[in-house]
C-alpha positions as CSV (number, residue, x, y, z in Angstrom):
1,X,7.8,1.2,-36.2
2,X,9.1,-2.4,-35.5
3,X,12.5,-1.3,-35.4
4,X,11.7,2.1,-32.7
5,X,9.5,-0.6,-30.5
6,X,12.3,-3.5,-30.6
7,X,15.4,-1.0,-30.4
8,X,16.5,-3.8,-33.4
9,X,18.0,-2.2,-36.4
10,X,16.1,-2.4,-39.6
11,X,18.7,-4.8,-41.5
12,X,18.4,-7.1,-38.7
13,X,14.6,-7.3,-38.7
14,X,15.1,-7.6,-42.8
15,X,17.4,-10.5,-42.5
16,X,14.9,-12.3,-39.7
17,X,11.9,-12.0,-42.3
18,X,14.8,-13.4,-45.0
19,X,15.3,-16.2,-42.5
20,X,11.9,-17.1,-41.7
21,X,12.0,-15.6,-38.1
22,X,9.6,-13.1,-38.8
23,X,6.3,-13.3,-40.7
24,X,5.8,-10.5,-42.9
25,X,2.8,-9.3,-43.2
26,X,0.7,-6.2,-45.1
27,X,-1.4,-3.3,-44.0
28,X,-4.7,-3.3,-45.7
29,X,-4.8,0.1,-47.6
30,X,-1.6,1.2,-47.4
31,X,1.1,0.8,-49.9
32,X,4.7,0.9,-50.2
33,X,7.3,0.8,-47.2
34,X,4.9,1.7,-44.5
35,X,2.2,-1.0,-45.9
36,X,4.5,-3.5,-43.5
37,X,4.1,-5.2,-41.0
38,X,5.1,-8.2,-38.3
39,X,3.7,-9.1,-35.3
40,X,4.1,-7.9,-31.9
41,X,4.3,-10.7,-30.2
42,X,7.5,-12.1,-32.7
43,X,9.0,-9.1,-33.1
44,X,9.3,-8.8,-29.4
45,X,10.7,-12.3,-28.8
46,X,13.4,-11.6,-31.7
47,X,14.0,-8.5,-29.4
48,X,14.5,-10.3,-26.3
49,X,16.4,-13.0,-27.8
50,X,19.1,-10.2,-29.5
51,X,19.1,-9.6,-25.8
52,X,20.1,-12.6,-24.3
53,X,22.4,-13.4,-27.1
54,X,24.1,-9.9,-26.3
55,X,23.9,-10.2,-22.4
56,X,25.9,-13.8,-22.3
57,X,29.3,-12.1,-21.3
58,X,27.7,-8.8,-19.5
59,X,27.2,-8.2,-16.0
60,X,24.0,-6.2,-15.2
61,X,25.1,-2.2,-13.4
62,X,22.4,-3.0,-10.7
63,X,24.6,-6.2,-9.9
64,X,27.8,-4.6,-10.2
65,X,27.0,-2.0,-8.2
66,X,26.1,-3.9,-5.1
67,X,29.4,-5.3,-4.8
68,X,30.8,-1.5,-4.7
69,X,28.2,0.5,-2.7
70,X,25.3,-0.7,-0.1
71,X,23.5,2.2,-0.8
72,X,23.3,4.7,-4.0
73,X,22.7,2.2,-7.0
74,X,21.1,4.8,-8.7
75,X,23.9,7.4,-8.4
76,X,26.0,4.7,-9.9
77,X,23.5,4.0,-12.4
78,X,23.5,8.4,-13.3
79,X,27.2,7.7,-13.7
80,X,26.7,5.4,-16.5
81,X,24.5,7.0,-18.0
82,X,25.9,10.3,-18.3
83,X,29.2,8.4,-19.9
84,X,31.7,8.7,-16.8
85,X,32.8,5.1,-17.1
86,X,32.4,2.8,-20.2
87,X,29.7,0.3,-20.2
88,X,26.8,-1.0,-22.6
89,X,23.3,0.7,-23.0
90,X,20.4,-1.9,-24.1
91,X,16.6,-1.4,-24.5
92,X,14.1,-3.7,-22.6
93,X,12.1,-4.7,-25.4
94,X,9.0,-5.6,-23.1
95,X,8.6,-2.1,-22.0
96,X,11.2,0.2,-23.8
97,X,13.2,0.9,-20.5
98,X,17.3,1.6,-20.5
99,X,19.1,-0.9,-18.9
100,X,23.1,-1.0,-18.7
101,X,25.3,-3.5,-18.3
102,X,29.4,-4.1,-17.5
103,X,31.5,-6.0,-19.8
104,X,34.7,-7.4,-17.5
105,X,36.5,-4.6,-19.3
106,X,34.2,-1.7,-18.2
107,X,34.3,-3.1,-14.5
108,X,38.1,-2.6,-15.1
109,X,37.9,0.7,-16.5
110,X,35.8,1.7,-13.6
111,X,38.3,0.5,-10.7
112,X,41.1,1.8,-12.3
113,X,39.6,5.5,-12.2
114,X,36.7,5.1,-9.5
115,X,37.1,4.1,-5.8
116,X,33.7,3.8,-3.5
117,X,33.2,4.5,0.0
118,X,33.0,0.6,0.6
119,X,36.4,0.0,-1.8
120,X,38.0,2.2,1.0
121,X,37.0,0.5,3.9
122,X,37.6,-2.9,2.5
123,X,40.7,-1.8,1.8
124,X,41.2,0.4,5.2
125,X,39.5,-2.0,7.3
126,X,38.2,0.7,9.1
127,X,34.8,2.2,10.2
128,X,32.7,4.0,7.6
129,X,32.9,7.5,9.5
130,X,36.1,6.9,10.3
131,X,36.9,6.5,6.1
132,X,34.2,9.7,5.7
133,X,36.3,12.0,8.5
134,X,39.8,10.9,6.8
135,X,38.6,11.9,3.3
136,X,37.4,14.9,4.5
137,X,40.5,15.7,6.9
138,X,42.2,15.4,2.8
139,X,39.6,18.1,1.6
140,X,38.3,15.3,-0.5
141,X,34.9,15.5,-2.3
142,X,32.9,12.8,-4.1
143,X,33.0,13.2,-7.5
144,X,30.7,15.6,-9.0
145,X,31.5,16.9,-12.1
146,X,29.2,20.5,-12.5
147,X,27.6,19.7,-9.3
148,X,26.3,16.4,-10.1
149,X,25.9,13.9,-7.0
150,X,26.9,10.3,-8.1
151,X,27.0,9.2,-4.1
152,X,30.3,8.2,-2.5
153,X,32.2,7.4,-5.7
154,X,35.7,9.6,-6.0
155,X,38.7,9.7,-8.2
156,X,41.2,7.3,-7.4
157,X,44.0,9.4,-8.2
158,X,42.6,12.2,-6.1
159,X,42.3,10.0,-3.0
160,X,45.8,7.8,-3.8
161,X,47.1,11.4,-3.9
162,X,45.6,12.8,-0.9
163,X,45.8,9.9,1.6
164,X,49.7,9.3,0.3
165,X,48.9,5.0,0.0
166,X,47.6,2.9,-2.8
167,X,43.8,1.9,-2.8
């Protein structure tokens, strides 16, 4: 149950209790494997401090993708999560939500196959709807694979292709 609530594997909660990190503790009544137990409260700051420890070199995607898009975080966010670009999945331990982050790597990965509405005009240095009206003057969509909306993100290749430059 410690290791489903923490999202830490059970060898690495075993080696914490072997360490002294963790106090184990028994269930009255109960015997064998499931008789138990550590604490809430230490298992959840082992948790969060895996976390951190993990997190040093990573970039939170709700950062990350303010630097790409003003608007649509979360269809960057769907993105990730439905494995169009590389990045790393992690478990709040305080309340079990998913939470991705960018290694420098992933970020690369991304803007080598990804280019975003505010990529173009950055690049461009043109009006938004003037960007939207030469993308679609090229017959270019966003990417949606089966009909999923990620927001203005499309396939570099498609648009290099289409609007005959480099982005």
């Amino acid at each position: 149950m410690a290791s489903k609530r923490s999202g830490l594997r059970v060898g690495a909660i075993i080696d914490a209790i072997r360490k002294g990190a963790l106090r184990l503790g028994g269930l009255p009544g109960i015997e064998g494997y499931h008789g138990f137990a550590v604490q809430k409260a230490e298992i959840n700051l082992l948790a969060l401090q895996g976390s951190a420890d993990a997190a040093q070199d990573l970039i939170p995607a709700t950062e990350f993708s303010r630097t790409i898009s003003r608007r649509g975080r979360d269809g960057f966010i769907a993105l990730l999560a439905a494995g169009h670009s590389p990045s790393v999945r992690m478990t709040a331990p305080k309340d079990g939500a998913c939470v991705f982050y960018l290694r420098e790597s992933d970020i690369q990965a991304f803007r080598a196959r990804f280019v975003t509405l505010p990529m173009l005009i950055e690049r461009f240095g043109e009006h938004r709807n003037t960007i939207l009206a030469r993308l679609r003057a090229a017959d270019l969509r966003p990417f949606a694979p089966e009909g999923e909306s990620y927001g203005h993100i499309y396939l570099r290749e498609e648009v290099e292709r289409s609007l005959r430059c480099k982005v």
